[in-house]
N, C-alpha and C positions, 0 to 999 in steps of 0.2 A: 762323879757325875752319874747321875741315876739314867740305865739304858731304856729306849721304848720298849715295850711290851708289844708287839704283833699280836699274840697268842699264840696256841699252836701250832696252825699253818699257816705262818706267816707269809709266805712267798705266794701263796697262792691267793690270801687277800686282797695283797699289793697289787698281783698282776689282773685283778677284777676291778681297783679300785683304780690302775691305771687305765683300764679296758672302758671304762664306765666316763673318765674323764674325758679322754678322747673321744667317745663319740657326742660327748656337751657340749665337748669344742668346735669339733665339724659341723654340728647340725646347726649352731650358733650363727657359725661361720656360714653356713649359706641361708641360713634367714635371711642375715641381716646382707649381705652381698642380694638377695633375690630383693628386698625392701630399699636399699639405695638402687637397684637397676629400673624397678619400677617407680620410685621416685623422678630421676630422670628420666626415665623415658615420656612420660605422663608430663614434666614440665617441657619435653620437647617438641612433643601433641600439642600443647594448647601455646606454645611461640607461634608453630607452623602454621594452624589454624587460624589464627590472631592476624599474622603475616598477608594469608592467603586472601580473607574477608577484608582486610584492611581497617582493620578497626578493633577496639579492645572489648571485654565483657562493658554492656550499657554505655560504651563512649559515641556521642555522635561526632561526625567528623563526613565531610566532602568526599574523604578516598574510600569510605567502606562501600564495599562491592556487592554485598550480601547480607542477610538476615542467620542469625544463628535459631537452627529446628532440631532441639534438644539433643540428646546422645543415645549410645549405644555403649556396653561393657563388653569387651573383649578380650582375648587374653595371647598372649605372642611367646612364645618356645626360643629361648636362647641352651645356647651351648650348658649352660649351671642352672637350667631347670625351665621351671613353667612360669613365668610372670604372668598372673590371672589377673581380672580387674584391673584392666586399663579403661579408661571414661574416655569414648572416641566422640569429639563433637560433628554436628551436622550442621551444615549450609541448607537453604530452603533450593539454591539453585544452579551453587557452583559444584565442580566435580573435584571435592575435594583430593588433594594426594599427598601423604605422608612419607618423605624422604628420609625421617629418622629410621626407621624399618629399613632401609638398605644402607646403613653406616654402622648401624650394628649386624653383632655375629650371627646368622640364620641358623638353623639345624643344622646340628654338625653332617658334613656331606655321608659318613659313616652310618650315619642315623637315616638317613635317606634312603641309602644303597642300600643296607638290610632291609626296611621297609617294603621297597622294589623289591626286591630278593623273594620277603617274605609275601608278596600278594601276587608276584606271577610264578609262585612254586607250588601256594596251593590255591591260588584265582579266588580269592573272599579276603575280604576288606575287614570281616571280622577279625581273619586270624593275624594278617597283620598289623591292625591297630591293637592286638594283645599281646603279640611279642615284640613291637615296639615301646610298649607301656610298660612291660616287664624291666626295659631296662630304664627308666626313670624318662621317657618323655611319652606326653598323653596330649588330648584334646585332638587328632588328627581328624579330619574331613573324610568323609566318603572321594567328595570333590576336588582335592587336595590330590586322593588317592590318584581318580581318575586322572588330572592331570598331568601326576607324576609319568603315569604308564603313557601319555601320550608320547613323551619322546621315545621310548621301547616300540611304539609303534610305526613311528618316523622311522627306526633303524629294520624293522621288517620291512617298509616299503624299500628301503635302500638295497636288501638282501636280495629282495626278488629282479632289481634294474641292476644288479652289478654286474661288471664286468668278467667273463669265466676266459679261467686261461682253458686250453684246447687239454682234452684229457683223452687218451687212446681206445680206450675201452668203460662204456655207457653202461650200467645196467638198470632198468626198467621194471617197474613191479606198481601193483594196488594196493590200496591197505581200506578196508570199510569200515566206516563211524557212522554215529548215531548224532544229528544236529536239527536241534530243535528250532525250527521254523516256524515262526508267527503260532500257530496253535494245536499244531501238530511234529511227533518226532519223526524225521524222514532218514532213511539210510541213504549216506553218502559213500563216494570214491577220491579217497586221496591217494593222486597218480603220482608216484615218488621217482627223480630220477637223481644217480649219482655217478661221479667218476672215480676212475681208478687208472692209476700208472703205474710201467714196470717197477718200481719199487714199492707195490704196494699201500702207497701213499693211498687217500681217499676221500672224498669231500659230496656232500650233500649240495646238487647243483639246484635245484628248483624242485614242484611238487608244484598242482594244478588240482582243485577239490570239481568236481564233478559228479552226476547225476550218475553214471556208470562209466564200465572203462569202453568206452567205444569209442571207433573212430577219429571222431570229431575234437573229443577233449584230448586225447593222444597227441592229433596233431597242432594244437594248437599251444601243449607243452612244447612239441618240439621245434617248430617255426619261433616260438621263443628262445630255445637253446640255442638255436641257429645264429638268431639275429646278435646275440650277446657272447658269440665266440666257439661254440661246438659246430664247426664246419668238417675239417678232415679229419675222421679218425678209423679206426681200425676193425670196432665192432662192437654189437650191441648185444647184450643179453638182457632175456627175457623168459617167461614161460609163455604157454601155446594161446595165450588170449590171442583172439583175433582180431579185433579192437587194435591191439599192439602191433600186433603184424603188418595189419592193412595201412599205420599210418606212417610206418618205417617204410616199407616199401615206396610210399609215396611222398616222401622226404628226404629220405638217406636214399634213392634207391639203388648205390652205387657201395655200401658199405654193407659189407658182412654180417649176419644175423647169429648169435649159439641159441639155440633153443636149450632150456635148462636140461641137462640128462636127468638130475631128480626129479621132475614133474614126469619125465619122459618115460622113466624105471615104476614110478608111483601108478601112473594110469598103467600098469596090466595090472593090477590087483582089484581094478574095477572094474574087470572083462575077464574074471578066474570062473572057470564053471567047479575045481573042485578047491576048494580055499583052504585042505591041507596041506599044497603044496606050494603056498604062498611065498613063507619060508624060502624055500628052495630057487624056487623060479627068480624072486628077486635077487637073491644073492647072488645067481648066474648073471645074471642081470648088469648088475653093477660091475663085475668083472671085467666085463666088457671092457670099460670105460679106466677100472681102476689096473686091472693091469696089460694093456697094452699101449705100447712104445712110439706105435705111428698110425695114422688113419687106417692103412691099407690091414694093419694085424688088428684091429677092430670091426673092420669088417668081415674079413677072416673069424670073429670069433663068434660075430651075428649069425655069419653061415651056419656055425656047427651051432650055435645058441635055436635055429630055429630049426633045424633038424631034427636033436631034441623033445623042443617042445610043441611043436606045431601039430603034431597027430592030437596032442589030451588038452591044448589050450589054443585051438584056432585061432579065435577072435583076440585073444590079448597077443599072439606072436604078431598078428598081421598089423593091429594097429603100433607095437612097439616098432615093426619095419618101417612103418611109413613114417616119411620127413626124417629118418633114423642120420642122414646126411645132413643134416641142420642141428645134429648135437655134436659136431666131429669139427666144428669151424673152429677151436681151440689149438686144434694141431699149427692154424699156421701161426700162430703164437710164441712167442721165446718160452720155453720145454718149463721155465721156473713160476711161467702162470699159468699153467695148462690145469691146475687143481681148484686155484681162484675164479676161471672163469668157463669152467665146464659147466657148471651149476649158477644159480639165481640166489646162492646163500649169501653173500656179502648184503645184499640189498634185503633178504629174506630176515637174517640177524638186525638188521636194521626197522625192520618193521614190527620184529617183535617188541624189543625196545620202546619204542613208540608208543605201543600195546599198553606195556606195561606202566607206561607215564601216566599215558591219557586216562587209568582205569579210575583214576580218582574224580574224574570228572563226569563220572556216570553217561550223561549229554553234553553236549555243546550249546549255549545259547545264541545260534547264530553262526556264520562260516567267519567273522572275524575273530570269535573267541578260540572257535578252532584254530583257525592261524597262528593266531597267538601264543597258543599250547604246543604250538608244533613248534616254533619258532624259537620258544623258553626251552626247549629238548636240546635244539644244536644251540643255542646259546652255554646252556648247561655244561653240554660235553664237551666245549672247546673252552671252558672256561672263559666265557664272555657275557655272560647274564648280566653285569653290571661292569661301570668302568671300576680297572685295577688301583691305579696310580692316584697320586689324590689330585694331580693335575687336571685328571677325567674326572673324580667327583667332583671336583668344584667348577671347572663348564658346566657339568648335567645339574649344579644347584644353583649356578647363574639363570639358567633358563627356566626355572620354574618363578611362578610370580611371587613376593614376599608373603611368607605364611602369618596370617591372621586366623585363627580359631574361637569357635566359641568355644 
């Protein structure tokens, strides 16, 4: 028996000729699967239609309800691709509705949640309709977009009314953006407040966008914290706004204040008359704070700290004394958060973060898209941007309305 002839690299023909088959076969394979899908669907369209008017193309009859007022070409995203050119007929005066669209398969909820994913990570409907389409489904809505993000938005209103379990220790801080209002960009204050408990656990309780940090917006964050579960707790940190101060005073005014020591150490170098000793003077400075053991041997160490320096830097000893008893409320603290909450940095890291999110949004169009960016930040870090389970995607694909695209 005479053997085939390959040639000379035989092995490596075969597995080109086998490579070449199989994708004949696949592509074949969903032609013709996308050509019987849109078959049926299209004779399911015009039973429905039929059904609805009560009457057939040109049949006259007593039960037709309506006049057929030509069509439209559409096209509908199944799970195996794009079925394009579907022929949607029109009624002159019924509101037609298509039930075959919700007995077949909708976009896979995968397909969805990346979508979401990808248009509140970087807020443009561009780039999510491109790395949606990268992976083999296309035609999505601006509109579609939009209402996908309305349930993400439903779940921001939720975040801001829930319920807060009691946390021991608040800290308080501002953070300023740039939100562009009607025709002009105006600088804003987003008032950030979070909790913290002895085992360092920590949660992002609410945030309040406001004209500046004053007063008014202060306390109208915290009459909310109030109302939603932060009644007793232990104490508040904060830097020396005064905005802050005056509105804790008049809300908590029974709870404990730290003022930050690093805001507290930072302003004498903005009261130095000779700023080669910057260096030095801070470092004493912080000593203070970093190595002693109890209230009473920190002020002990202020004593000799402004003996010192009090003759060559007046103005910054004096102002570092005053309220120097408003950075010492950490002592009555358990000794293992005395590090955590001497300072505004838990909430200060926090804000940087933030910082570093929002940088891609140059402006904000509006205090809702601000929100929204803020909101996509702790969704992100808690890993809850989108439901995990596919239980949760397919609620959050029930709820959108059946996708029709042109």
């Amino acid at each position: 028996m005479k053997q085939l002839d390959f040639g000379r690299y035989s092995s490596t023909e075969w597995k080109e000729f086998k490579r070449i088959y199989r994708e004949m076969f696949w592509d074949e394979l969903e032609e013709r699967s996308i050509r019987e899908a849109t078959r049926f669907l299209q004779e399911e369209i015009n039973a429905e239609f039929d059904l609805q008017i009560g009457a057939l193309w040109y049949e006259r009859t007593g039960s037709r309800r309506d006049e057929r007022n030509g069509s439209r070409v559409r096209s509908y995203e199944i799970k195996g691709g794009r079925v394009a050119e579907l022929v949607i007929p029109r009624s002159r005066k019924l509101d037609i509705r298509f039930t075959v669209f919700d007995k077949w398969e909708r976009v896979q909820p995968r397909v969805l949640t990346a979508m979401l994913k990808a248009y509140l990570l970087s807020r443009g409907s561009g780039c999510a309709r491109e790395i949606v389409e990268a992976f083999g489904q296309s035609g999505f809505s601006r509109s579609f977009l939009q209402r996908l993000v309305k349930g993400f938005e439903g779940r921001l209103r939720s975040f801001h009314e829930r319920r807060l379990k009691p946390w021991p220790y608040v800290f308080i801080d501002g953070m300023a953006v740039k939100v562009f209002d009607s025709q002009h960009v105006k600088e804003k204050v987003v008032i950030i407040a979070i909790g913290m408990d002895d085992e360092h656990r920590s949660e992002i309780l609410d945030w309040v966008v406001a004209e500046s940090e004053d007063e008014v917006s202060v306390r109208g964050l915290l009459i909310d914290l109030k109302r939603r579960g932060i009644v007793a707790l232990r104490l508040f940190i904060t830097d020396d706004s005064r905005g802050i101060l005056t509105a804790l005073r008049l809300e908590y005014p029974h709870t404990a204040r730290q003022l930050c020591s690093f805001h507290k150490i930072s302003n004498i170098q903005r009261h130095l008359k000779d700023i080669s000793v910057r260096a030095e003077i801070l470092r004493e400075a912080g000593d203070i704070y970093q190595l002693s053991s109890t209230r009473s041997e920190a002020i002990e160490r202020l004593r000799e700290f402004s003996s010192k320096w009090k003759g060559k830097e007046p103005e910054a000893v004096r102002l570092f004394r005053h309220g120097f008893e408003d950075t010492l409320r950490y002592f009555d603290c358990p000794q293992h958060m005395w590090v955590s909450l001497r300072t505004n940095n838990p909430l200060e890291q926090l804000i940087g973060k933030l910082r570093d999110w929002t940088k891609r949004y140059t402006r904000f169009h509006g205090q809702t898209n601000l929100e929204l960016a803020l909101y996509t930040y702790v969704c992100h870090k808690n890993g809850e941007l989108v439901p995990e389970s596919a239980q949760q995607q397919e609620e959050m694909v029930n709820q959108i309305p059946t996708l029709i695209v042109a």
